[in-house]
C-alpha beads as a LAMMPS data file, in Angstrom:
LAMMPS data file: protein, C-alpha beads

104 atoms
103 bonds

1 atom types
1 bond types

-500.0 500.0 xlo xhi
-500.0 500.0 ylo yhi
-500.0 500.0 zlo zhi

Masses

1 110.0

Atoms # bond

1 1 1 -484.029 421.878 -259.746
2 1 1 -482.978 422.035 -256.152
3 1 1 -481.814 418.598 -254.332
4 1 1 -484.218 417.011 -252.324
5 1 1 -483.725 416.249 -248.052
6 1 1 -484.727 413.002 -248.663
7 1 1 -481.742 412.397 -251.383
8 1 1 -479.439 414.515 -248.681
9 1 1 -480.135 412.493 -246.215
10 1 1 -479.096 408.776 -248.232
11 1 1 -476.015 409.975 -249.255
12 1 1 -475.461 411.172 -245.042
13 1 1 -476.774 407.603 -244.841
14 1 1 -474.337 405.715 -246.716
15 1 1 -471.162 407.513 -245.771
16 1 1 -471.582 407.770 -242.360
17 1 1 -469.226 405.201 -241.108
18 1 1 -466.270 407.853 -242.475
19 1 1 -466.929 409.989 -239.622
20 1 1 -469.298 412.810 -237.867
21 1 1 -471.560 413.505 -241.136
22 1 1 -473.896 416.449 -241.503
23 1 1 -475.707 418.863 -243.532
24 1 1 -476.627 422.306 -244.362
25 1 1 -478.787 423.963 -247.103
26 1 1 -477.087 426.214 -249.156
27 1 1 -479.615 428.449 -251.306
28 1 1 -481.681 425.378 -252.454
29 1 1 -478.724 423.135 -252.562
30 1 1 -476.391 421.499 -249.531
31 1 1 -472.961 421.020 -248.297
32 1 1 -472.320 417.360 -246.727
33 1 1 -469.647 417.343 -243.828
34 1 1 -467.682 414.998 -242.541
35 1 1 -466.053 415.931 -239.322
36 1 1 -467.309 419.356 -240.183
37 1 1 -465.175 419.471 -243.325
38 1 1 -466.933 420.667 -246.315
39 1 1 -466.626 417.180 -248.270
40 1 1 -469.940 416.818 -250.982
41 1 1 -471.900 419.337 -252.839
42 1 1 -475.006 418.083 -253.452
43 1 1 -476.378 420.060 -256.781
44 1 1 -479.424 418.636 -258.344
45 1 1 -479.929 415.151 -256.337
46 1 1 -475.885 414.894 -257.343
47 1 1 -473.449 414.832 -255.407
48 1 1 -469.748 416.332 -256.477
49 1 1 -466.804 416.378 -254.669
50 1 1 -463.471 418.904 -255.650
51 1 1 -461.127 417.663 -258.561
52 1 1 -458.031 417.078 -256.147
53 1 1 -454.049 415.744 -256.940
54 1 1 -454.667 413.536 -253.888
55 1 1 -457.692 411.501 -255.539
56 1 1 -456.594 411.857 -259.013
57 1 1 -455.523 408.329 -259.341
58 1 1 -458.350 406.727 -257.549
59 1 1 -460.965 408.679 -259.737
60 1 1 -459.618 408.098 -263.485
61 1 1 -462.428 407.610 -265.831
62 1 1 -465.327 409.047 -262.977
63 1 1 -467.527 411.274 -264.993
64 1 1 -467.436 415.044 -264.423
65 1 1 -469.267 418.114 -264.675
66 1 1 -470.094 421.699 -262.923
67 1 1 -472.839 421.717 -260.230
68 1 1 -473.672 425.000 -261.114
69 1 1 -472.886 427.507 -263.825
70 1 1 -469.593 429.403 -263.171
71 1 1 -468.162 426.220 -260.897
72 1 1 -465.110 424.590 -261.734
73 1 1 -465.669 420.831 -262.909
74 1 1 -466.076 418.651 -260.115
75 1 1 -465.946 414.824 -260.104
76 1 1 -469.565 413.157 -259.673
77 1 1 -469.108 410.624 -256.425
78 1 1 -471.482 407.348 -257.145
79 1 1 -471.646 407.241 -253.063
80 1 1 -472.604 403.365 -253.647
81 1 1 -469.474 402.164 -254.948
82 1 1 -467.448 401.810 -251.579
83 1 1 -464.508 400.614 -253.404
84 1 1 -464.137 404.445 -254.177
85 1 1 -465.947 405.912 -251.440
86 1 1 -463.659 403.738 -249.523
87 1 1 -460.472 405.492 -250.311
88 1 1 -461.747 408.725 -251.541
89 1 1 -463.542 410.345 -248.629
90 1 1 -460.891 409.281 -246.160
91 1 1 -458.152 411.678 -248.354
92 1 1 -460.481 414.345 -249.152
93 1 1 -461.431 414.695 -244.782
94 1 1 -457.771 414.082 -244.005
95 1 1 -456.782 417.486 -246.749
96 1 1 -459.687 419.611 -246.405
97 1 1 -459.402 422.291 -243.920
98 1 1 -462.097 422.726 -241.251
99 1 1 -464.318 426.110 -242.469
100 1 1 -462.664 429.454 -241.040
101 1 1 -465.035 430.779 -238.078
102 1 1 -467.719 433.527 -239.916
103 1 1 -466.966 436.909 -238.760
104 1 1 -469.649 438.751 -236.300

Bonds

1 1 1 2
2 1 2 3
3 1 3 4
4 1 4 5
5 1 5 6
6 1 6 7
7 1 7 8
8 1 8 9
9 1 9 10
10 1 10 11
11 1 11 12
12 1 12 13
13 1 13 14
14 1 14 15
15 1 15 16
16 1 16 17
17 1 17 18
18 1 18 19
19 1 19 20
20 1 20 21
21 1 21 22
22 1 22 23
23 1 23 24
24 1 24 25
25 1 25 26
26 1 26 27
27 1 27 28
28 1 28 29
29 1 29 30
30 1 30 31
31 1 31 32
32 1 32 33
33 1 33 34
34 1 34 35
35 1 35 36
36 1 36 37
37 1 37 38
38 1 38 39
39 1 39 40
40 1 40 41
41 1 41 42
42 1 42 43
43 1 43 44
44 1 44 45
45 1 45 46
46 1 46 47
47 1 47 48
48 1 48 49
49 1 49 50
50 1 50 51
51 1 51 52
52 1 52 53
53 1 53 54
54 1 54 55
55 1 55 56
56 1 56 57
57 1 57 58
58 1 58 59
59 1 59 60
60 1 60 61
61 1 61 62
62 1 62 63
63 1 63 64
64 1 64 65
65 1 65 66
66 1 66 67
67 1 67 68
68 1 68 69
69 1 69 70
70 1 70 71
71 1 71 72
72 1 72 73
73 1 73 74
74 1 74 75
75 1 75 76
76 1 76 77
77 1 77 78
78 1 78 79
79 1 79 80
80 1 80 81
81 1 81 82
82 1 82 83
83 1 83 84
84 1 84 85
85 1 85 86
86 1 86 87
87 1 87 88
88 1 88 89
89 1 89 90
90 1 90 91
91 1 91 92
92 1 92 93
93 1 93 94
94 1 94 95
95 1 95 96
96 1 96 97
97 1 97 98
98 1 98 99
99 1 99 100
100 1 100 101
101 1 101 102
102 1 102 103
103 1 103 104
């Protein structure tokens, strides 16, 4: 089941005071940015963010899973508890590198 705009567009909603957010749809799925970082893949109306050292400590006992078959686990980001949106998405924009320019 692919995620839905609508679902997109609530999480761009509610963690938009972290920075420039947008999105893009990635065969049926989509890639939230913040400050055009890559930050949240949004699989299935879920959204996952990378398994980082960085955010280790701030997501013990988060649930996990793959957003795909093949992916590497991913924690699942419950983008309505600011307590850990609050500390979590400022790391993961402040270590993620901006996307290398696509070759022409």
């Amino acid at each position: 089941m692919a995620s839905t705009k609508d679902y997109v567009d609530y999480i761009c909603e509610h963690i938009s005071s972290y920075g420039i957010v947008s999105e893009k749809k990635m065969f049926g799925e989509y890639m939230v940015y913040i400050n055009g970082k890559p930050i949240i893949l949004v699989c299935n109306n879920t959204p996952y963010i990378k398994m980082k050292e960085e955010i280790k400590e701030c997501m013990e006992g988060v649930e996990t899973d793959t957003p795909y078959n093949g992916a590497k686990p991913h924690y699942i980001l419950d983008v309505e508890d600011k307590d850990i949106t609050s500390k979590v998405l400022p790391i993961l924009e402040q270590i993620t590198p901006l996307p290398k320019p696509k070759k022409k």
